[in-house]
N, C-alpha and C positions, 0 to 999 in steps of 0.2 A: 571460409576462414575459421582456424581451430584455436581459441585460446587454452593457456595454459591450465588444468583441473584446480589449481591451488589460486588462480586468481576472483577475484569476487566485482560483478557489475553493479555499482549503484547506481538506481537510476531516480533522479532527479524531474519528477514533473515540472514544470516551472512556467507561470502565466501573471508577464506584466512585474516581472518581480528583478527589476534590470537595478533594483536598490541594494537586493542581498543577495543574489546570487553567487557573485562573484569572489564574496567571502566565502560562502558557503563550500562552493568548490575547492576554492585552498584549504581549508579547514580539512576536507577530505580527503583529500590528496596528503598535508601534514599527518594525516592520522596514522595509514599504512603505505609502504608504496607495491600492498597486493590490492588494493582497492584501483580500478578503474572508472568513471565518473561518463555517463551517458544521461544528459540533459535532453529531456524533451520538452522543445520551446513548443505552449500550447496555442500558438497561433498569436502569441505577444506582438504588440502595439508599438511598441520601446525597445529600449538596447538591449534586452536581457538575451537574446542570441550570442551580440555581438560578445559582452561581456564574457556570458559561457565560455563560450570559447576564448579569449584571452587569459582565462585565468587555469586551463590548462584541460577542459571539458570536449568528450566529442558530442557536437549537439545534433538533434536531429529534430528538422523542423517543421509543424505541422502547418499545413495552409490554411488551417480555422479551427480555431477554439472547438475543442471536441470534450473539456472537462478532465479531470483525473482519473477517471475511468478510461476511457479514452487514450490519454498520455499512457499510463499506463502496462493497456495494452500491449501500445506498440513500444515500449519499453524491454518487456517480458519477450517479446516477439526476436527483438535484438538483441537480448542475451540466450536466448535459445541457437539462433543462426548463425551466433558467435563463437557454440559450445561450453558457456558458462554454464558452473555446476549450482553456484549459488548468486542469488539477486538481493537484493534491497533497496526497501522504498526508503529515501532520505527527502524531508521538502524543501524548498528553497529556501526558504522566507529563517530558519536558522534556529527551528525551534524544536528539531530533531539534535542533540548534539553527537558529533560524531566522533566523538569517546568513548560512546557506547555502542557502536555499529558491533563490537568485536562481540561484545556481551548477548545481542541478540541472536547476531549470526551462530553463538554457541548452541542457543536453543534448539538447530536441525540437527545435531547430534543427538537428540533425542524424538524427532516432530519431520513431518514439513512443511508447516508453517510455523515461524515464532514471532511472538508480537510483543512490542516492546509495550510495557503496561504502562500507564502513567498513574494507576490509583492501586500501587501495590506494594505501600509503604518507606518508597524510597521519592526523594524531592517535594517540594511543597508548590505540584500543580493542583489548583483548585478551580474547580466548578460548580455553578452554584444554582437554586433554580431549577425550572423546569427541565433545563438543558442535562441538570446531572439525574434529575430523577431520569427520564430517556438514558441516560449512560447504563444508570443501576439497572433498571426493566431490562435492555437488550443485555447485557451484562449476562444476569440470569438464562434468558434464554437459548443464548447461543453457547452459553455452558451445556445447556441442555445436549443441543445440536452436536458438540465438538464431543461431547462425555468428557471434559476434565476442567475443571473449574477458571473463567477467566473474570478479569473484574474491570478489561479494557475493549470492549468488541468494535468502538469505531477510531480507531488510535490508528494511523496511517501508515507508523515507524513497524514496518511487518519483513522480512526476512521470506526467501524462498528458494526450498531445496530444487533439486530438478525434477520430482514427480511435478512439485507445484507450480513450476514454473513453465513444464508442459499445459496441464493443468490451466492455468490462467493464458496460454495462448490461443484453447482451443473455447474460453468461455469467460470474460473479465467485460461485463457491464459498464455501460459508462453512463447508464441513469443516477439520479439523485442517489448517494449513500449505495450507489454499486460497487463501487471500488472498496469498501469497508463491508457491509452487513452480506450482502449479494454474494460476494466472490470468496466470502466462507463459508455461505452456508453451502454453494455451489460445492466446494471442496469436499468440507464435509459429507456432500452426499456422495461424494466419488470415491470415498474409501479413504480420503487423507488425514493424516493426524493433526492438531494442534498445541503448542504449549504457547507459552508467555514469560517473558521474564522484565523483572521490573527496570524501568527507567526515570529521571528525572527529566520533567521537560522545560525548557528554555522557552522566555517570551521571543515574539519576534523583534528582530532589530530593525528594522523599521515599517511601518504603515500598522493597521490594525484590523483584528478579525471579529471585534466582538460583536456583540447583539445583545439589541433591549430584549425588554419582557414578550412584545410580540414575536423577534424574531424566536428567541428563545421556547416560545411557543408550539411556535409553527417547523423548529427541528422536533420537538418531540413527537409531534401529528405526522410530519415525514417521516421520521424514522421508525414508527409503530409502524404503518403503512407499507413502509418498505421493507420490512421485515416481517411480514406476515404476507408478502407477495413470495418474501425468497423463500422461506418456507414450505410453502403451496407448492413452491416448482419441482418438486421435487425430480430427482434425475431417471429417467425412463430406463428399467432394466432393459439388456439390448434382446432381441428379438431373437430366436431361431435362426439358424441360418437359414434354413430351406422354406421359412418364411420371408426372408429377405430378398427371395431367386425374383427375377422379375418372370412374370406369366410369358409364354410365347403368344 
């Protein structure tokens, strides 16, 4: 099945979120009617299948929670097989708004990744704590990584051309903080470009994500951790061919 080059797959992770979903999908559908909407229910409890798909979503659903890495995945996997040229990661929960899907999606006219910023002088999301010192620390570093300045490195609301979205089929983590820190630097090492462009981000409409001081902690310990693993990995130049021959 080939879709049209001019339309765009959003693909929706979605776990246990049978509260906002359903908004969230109309909201995207109202926005363009070139946006197509691919929910992947991540092994959810509750109605958020059912919902998905009532409000106008094709949902695709996993048999066990496998994380946003994971969703993801087989996200990217479905707009590949589908022949979409461009993806984007939108969340359920309502705090990506999708007013701006057009704004980020601009960004692969220059990249193929673009990530929508949340600390790049547009809307008043705040972070505060340990959690935003980890923001600023990875920030820098993956500036490093990418060569051009970002000041949002685990912000989810990310856009994908079709190097990247090959790209992330053949290599999207679904460990802690692989779906963000992981699956750029991965990129990055594969020769792909990155930019950013700013957005304002929305709380969620209903339920909550925060964390005390300890959680808040213990993101920064994980995300040091896990970004000084993706780092290390760097991507193996490919071999010889006639190094590759197997022995008779």
């Amino acid at each position: 099945m080939t879709e049209s080059p001019d339309r765009v797959l959003i693909i929706v992770p979605a776990w246990n979120e049978a509260r906002n979903v359903g908004h969230t999908v109309r909201e995207i559908r109202a926005a363009s009617p070139q946006y197509d909407v691919a929910v992947v229910d991540d092994g959810s409890t509750d109605d958020t299948a059912e919902l998905a798909r009532a409000a106008g979503a094709t949902v695709i659903s996993m048999p066990f929670n496998l994380g946003v890495g994971g969703a993801m995945r087989t996200g990217f996997t479905y707009a590949q097989r589908h022949g979409y040229q461009r993806a984007i990661q939108v969340d359920a929960d309502g705090q990506h708004n999708p007013a701006d899907i057009g704004r980020v999606l601009a960004g692969l006219e220059v990249a193929d990744i673009s990530i929508g910023a949340r600390f790049a002088d547009v809307g008043d999301y705040q972070v505060r704590g340990p959690r935003r010192w980890a923001m600023i620390f990875l920030a820098k570093v993956l500036s490093r990584v990418a060569r051009t300045r970002l000041t949002d490195a685990t912000s989810g609301f990310r856009a994908a051309g079709p190097r990247a979205i090959a790209q992330y089929v053949r290599y999207y983590p679904a460990e802690y903080f692989g779906d963000t820190l992981d699956s750029l630097v991965a990129a990055c090492h594969a020769g792909l470009t990155v930019t950013q462009v700013p957005v304002a981000m929305r709380p969620r409409m209903h339920g909550t994500s925060t964390q005390g001081t300890i959680g808040a902690t213990m993101y920064l310990l994980r995300a040091v951790f896990a970004l000084s693993l993706a780092v290390m990995r760097r991507a193996r130049p490919a071999r010889p061919a006639a190094l590759q021959e197997t022995p008779a």
